[in-house]
C-alpha positions in Angstrom: 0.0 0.0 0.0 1.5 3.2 -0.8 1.7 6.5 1.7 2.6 9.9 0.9 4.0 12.1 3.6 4.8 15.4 2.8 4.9 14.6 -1.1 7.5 11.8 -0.9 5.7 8.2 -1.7 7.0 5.2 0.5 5.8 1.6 -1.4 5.8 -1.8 -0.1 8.8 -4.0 -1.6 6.6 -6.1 -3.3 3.6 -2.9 -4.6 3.4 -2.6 -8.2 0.5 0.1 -9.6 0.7 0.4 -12.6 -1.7 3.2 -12.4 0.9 5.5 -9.9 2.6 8.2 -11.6 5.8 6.4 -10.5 5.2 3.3 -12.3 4.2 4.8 -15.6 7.1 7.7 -15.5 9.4 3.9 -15.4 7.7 2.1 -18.3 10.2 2.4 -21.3 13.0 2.9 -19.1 15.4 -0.4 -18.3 17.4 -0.4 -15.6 19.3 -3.6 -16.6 21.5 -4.9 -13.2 22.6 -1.3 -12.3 22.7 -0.6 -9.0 21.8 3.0 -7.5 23.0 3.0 -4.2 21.2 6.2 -3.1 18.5 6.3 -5.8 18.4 7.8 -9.0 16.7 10.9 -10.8 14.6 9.8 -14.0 15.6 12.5 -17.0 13.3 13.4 -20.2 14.9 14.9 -22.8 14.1 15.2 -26.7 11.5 12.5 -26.3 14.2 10.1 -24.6 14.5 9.0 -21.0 17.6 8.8 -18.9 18.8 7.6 -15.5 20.8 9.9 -13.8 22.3 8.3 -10.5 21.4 9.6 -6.5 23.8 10.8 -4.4 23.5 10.0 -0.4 22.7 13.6 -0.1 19.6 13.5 -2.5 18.2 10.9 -0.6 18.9 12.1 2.7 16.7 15.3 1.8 14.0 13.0 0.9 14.1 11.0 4.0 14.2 14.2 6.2 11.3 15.7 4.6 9.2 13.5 6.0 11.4 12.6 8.9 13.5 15.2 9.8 15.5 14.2 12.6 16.7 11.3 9.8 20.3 9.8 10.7 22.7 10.3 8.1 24.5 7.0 9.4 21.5 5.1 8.8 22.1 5.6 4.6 25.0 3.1 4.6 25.0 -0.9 4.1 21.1 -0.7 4.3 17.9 -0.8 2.2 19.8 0.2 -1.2 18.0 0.0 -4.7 18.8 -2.7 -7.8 15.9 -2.0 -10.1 13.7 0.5 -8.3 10.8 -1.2 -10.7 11.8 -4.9 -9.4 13.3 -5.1 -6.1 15.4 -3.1 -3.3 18.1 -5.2 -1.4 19.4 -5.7 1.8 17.5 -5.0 5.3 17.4 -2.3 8.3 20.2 -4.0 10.3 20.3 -2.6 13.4 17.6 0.3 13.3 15.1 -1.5 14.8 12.3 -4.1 13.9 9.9 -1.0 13.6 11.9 0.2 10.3 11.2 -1.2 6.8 12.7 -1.6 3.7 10.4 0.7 1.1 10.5 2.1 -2.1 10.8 5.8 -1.9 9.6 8.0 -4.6 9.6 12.3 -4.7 7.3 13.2 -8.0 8.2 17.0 -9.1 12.1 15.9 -9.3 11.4 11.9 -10.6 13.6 11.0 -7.8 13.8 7.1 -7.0 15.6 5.0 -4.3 14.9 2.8 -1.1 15.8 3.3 1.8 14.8 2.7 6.0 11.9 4.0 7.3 9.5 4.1 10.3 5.7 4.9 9.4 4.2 4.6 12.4 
């Protein structure tokens, strides 16, 4: 089920609507077996789409929009992104049972990543 908070959409690992913005803004696009670490920015340009990679600091502004005491520490050897459209990788570790593993995508910049979060 997905949830917005504050304009940034968290989705469960295993959500695909086809009807969300975020879906359809991915169909066309392949990803291959490229990993983006701390997401990725989806490009349009002259009718053609491209993947520009994340850094950990354009993640870390999404996360602390909606939670903005967000621990920097928390970005590294967790939740990290394959194929945003298929699967994120790896777990929470040691942030506690209450933090998931979730798709995280921000609309007006066609950011896309994973990444830790709580929701309750």
């Amino acid at each position: 089920m997905a949830i917005e908070r504050n304009g940034i959409v968290f989705f469960d690992l295993d959500e695909k609507d086809y009807n969300h913005p975020a879906f359809k803004a991915l169909q066309g696009v392949s990803l291959g077996d490229v990993r983006f670490p701390f997401g990725f920015f989806l490009h349009e340009e002259n009718g053609k789409k491209y993947v520009l990679p994340g850094t950990k600091d354009d993640l870390l502004k999404r996360l602390r929009t909606v939670f903005p005491d967000y621990p920097a520490q928390s970005l590294t050897g967790s939740c990290t992104a394959s194929a945003f459209q298929e699967r994120c990788e790896g777990g929470c570790g040691q942030m506690g049972v209450e933090f998931k593993c979730k798709r995280i995508y921000d609309d007006p910049s066609q950011f896309f990543a994973c990444g830790c979060v709580n929701m309750y």
